[in-house]
matplotlib code that plots the C-alpha trace (Angstrom):
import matplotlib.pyplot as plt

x = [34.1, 34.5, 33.2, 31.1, 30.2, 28.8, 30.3, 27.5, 26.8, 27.4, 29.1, 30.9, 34.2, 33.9, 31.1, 31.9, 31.2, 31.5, 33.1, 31.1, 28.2, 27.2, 25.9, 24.0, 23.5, 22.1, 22.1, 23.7, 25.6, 26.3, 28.9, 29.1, 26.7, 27.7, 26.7, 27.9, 29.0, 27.4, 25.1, 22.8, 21.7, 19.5, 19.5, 18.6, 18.4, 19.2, 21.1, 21.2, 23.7, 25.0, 22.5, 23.9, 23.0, 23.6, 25.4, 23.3, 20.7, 19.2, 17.5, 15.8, 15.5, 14.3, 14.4, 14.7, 16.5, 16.8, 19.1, 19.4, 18.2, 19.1, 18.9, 20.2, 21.6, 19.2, 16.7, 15.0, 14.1, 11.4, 11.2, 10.1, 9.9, 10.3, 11.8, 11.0, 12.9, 11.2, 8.0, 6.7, 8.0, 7.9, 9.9, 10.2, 10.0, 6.7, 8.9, 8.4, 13.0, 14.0, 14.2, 17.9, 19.4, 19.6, 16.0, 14.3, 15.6, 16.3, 14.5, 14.7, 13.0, 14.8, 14.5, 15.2, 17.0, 15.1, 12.5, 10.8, 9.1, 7.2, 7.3, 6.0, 5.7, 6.1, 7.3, 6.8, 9.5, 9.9, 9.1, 10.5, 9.9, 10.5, 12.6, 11.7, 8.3, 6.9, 5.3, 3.0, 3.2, 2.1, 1.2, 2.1, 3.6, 3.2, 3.7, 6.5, 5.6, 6.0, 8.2, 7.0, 3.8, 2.5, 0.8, -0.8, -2.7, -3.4, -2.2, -0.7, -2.2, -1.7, -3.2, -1.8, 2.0, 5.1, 8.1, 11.7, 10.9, 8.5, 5.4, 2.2, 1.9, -0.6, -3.6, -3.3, -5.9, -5.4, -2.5, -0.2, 1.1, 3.6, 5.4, 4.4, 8.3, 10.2, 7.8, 8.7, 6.0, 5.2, 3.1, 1.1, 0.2, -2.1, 0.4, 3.3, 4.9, 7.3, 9.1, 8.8, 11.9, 11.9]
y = [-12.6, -9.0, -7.2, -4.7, -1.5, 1.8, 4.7, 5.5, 2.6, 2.4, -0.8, -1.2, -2.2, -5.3, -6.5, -9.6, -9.1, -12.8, -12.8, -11.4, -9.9, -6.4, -3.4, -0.8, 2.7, 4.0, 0.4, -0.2, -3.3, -3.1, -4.3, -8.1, -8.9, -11.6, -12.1, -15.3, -15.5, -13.4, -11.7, -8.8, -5.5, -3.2, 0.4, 1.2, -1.6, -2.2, -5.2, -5.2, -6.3, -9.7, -10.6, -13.9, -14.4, -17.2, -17.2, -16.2, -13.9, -11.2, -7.9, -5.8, -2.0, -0.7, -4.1, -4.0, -7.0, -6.5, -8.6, -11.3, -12.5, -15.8, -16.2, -19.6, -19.7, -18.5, -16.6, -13.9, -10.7, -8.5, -4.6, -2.8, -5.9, -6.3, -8.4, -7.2, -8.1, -7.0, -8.7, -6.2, -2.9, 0.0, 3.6, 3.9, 1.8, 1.9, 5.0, 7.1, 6.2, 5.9, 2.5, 0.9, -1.7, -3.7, -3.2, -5.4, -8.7, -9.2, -11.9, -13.0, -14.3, -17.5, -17.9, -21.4, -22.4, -20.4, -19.0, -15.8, -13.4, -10.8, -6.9, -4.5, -8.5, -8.3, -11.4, -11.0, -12.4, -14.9, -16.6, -19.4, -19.4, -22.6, -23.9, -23.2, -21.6, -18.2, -15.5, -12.8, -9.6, -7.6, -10.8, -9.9, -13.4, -14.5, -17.9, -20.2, -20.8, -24.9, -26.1, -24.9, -23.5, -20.2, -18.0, -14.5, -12.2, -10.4, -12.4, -15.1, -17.9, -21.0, -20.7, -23.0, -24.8, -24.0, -25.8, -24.9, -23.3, -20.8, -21.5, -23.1, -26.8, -28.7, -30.0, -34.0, -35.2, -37.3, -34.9, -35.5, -31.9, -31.6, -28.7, -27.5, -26.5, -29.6, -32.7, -33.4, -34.7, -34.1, -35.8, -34.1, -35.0, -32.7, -28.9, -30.8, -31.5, -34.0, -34.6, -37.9, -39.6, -42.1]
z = [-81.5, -80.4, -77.4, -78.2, -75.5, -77.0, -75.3, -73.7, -71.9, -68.2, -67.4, -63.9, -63.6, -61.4, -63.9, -66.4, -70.2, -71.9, -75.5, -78.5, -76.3, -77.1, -74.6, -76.4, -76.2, -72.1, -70.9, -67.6, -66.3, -62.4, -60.5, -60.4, -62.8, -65.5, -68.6, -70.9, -74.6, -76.8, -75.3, -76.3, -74.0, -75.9, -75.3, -71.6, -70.4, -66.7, -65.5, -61.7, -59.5, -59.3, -61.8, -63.9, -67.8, -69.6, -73.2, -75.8, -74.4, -75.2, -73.4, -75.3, -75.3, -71.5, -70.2, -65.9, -64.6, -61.0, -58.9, -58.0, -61.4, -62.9, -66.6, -68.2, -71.5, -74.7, -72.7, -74.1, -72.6, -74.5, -74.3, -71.1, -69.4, -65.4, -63.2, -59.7, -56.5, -53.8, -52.0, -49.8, -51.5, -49.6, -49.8, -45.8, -42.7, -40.2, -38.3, -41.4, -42.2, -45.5, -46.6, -46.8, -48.4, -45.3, -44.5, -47.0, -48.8, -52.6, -54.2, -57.9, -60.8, -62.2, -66.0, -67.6, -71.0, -74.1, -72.0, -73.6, -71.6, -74.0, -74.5, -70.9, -69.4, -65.3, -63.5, -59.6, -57.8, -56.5, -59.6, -61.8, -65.8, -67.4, -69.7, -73.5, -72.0, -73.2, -71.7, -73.6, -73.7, -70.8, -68.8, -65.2, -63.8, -60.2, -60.2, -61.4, -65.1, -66.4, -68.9, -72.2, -71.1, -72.7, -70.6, -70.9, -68.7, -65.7, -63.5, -66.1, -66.6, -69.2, -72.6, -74.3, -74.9, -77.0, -78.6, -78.6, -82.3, -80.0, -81.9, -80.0, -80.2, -82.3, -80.1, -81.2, -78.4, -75.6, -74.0, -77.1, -78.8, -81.4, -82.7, -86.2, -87.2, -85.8, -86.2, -82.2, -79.7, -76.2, -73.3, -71.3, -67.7, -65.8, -65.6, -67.1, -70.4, -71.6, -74.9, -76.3, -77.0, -79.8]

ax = plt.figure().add_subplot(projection="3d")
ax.plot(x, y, z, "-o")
ax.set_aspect("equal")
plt.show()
């Protein structure tokens, strides 16, 4: 699979593209920054850097992934979302000095395996987003989301559960869910959820 880079993308020359991924239009990819096998960045999107994608994911238009971002493979990035790095932001110090980069320290959000955070969402770092879970649109996240756990609002909080197909679970009673598309069933046990295996 080809490479793709529009021509008026801004992507930096010690950054690593992964085979068949795509940079749109006004998106920037900064130094260091990697992103797997086929990958998508919509237009304007920001990838900060040293931030790390997995293969198969995809930012959407005016996305903001601010270092130092981890994003495993098949995560989804809606548009206008944020990923924010900094805990205590501030434009200047207490003595009225403009703020450096070695006056404050990065920390990231971590996003796990087919994650989905939804259009204008903002995930507060340090947070940690869960493997196959989703989070709606324009939820503001501050706490690490569980595995397959939906969660909406301001500040996020679960709703309800999701499958790997994305769609909420089925409410079968006694903590048992199962997913409307694949048939598969989970356990729950208090904030957690487990797949059953047969």
């Amino acid at each position: 699979m080809a490479t793709r880079i529009a021509d008026t993308a801004d992507v930096a020359d010690g950054a690593t593209i992964g085979d068949g991924s795509s940079v749109w239009h006004l998106a920037q990819v900064r130094e260091e920054a990697v992103l797997g096998e086929g990958c998508i960045i919509g237009r304007g999107a920001y990838i900060g850097t040293g931030v790390r994608l997995g293969d198969h994911c995809k930012v959407q238009n005016y996305a903001l992934v601010y270092e130092p971002a981890v994003l495993a493979d098949g995560v989804f990035i809606g548009p206008a979302v944020v990923l924010t790095n900094d805990t205590f932001p501030r434009a200047i110090n207490a003595d009225g000095s403009l703020k450096s980069a070695d006056d404050w320290e990065a920390v990231g959000v971590t996003i796990e395996r087919g994650a989905s955070v939804g259009a204008r969402a903002v995930c507060v770092a340090p947070v940690t987003i869960g493997a196959w879970a989703t989070v709606a649109a324009g939820a503001v996240v501050t706490k690490d989301v569980p595995d397959h756990a939906l969660v909406a609002g301001v500040p996020a909080r679960r709703i309800g559960w999701v499958g790997e197909s994305g769609r909420p679970l089925s409410d079968d009673g006694d903590g048992r869910w199962t997913c409307p598309v694949t048939g598969t069933a989970y356990e729950q046990t208090q904030d957690t959820l487990r797949k059953v295996v047969k």
